[in-house]
Structure formats: C-alpha cells, structure tokens
VEXDREN-2710 file (C-alpha; in Angstrom, 1 decimal):
% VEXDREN-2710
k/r/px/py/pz
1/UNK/-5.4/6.8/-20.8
2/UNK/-2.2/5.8/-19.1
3/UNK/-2.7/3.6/-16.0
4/UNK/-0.7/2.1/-12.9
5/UNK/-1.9/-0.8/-11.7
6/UNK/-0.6/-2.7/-8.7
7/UNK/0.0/-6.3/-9.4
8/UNK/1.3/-7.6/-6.0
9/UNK/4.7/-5.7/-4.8
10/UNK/4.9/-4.0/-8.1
11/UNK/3.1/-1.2/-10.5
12/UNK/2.7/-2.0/-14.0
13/UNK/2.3/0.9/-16.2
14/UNK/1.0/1.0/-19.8
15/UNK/-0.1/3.9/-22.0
16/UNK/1.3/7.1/-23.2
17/UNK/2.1/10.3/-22.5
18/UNK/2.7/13.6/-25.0
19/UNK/4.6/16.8/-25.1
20/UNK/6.9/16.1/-21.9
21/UNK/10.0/18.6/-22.3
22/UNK/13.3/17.4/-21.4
23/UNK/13.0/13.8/-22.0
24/UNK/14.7/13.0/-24.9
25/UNK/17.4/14.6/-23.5
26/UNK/20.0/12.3/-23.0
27/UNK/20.9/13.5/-19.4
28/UNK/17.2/13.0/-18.3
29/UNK/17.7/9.3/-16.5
30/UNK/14.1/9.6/-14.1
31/UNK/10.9/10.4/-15.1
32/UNK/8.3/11.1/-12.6
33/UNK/4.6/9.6/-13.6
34/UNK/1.3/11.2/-12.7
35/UNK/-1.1/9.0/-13.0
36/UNK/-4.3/7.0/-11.7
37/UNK/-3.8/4.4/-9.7
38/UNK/-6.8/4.2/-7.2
39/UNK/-9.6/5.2/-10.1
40/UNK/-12.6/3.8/-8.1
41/UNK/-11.5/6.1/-5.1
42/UNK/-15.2/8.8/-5.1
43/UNK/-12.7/11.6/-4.5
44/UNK/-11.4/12.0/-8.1
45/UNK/-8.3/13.9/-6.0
46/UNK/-7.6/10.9/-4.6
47/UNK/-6.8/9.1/-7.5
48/UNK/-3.7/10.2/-8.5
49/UNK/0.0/8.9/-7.4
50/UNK/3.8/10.0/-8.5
51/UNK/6.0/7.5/-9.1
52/UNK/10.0/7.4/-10.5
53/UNK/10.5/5.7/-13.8
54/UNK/14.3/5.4/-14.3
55/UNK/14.6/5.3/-18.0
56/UNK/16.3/2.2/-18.7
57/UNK/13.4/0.8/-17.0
58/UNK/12.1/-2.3/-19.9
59/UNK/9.1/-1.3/-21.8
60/UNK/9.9/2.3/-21.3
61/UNK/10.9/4.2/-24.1
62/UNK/10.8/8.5/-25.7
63/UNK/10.1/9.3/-28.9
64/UNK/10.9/13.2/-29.4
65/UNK/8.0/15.4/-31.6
66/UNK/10.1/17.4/-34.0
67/UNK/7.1/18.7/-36.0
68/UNK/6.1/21.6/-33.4
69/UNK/5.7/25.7/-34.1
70/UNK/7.3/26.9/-31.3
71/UNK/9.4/26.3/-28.5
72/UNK/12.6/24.3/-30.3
73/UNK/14.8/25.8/-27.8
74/UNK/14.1/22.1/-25.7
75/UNK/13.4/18.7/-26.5
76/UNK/10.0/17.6/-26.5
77/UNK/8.8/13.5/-26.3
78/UNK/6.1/11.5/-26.0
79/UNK/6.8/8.9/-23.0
80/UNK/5.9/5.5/-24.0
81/UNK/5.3/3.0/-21.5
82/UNK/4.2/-0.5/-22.7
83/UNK/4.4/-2.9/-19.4
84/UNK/6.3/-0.9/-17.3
85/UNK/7.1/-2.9/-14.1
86/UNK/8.5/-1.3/-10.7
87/UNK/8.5/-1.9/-7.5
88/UNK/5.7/-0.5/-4.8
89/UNK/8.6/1.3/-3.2
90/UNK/8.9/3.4/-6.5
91/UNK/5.9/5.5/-5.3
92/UNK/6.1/8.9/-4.4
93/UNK/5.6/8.3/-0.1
94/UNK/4.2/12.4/0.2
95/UNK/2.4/12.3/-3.1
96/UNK/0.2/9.2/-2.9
97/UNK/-3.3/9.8/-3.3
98/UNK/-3.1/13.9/-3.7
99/UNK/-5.5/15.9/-2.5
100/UNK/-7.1/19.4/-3.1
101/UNK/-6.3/22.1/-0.5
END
C-alpha cells in the first residue's frame, strides 16, 4: 500500500502505484497522488488526501508496462515512489480529507 506520512513540514511518500496512463510521457512533469494519509481517521472517507508530485522530485521515478493487450494508443507506468519528500504546502487545500456526498 502506498502511504503519505507527515514528518514535520513535510510528507514522505513510499510505495507504488500501477497502470497510471500518461506518465511516462515525457511532457507529464506533475503527478497528483491519492493516497492515505490520516488512516486512523473512523471515516474511511476521510482518509484520503491529493497531493502534487513534480517529477523530478528525488525518489520518484515511472517505469512504463509494455506487456499489456489493449490500449497501446497511450503510455502506461507504474509510479514508484521510494522516500518521496515534499512540503505540507504540496497538499491539495480542497481535497484534504475527501468526503462522500
């Protein structure tokens, strides 16, 4: 499972995420994560955050999955993200800690 974890005035991310389309592409410079990052929160809704990965960002890295049956017509990765650090402010303001309507 791929985590966020706030360590002070930053989120560090680790863990891995498959078939994402458009990310090897070489114009693709921002990812945005969806992931936990409050998972004691009783309101599994509430457990989930955004937050921008710029793709230079250290520890971050795509590796694209050639081996599929269909759709070829874009480039699908698995996101990698081995001690990704960013800052607090990276966070999605209007998408921390979704909810259900």
């Amino acid at each position: 499972r791929t985590r966020a974890v706030r360590d002070g005035d930053e989120y560090v991310i680790n863990g891995r995420k498959w078939w994402t389309s458009g990310a090897g592409d070489p114009r693709c410079k921002i990812i945005i994560f969806m992931g936990k990052t409050d998972p004691k929160n009783p309101d599994k809704y509430k457990q989930q955050s955004m937050i921008l990965v710029p793709r230079d960002t250290p520890g971050f890295t795509t590796q694209d999955i050639h081996q599929k049956l269909s759709l070829r017509a874009s480039v699908t990765s698995e996101l990698i993200l081995d001690d990704v650090r960013l800052p607090a402010s990276a966070q999605l303001p209007e998408a921390v800690k979704l909810t259900r309507k």
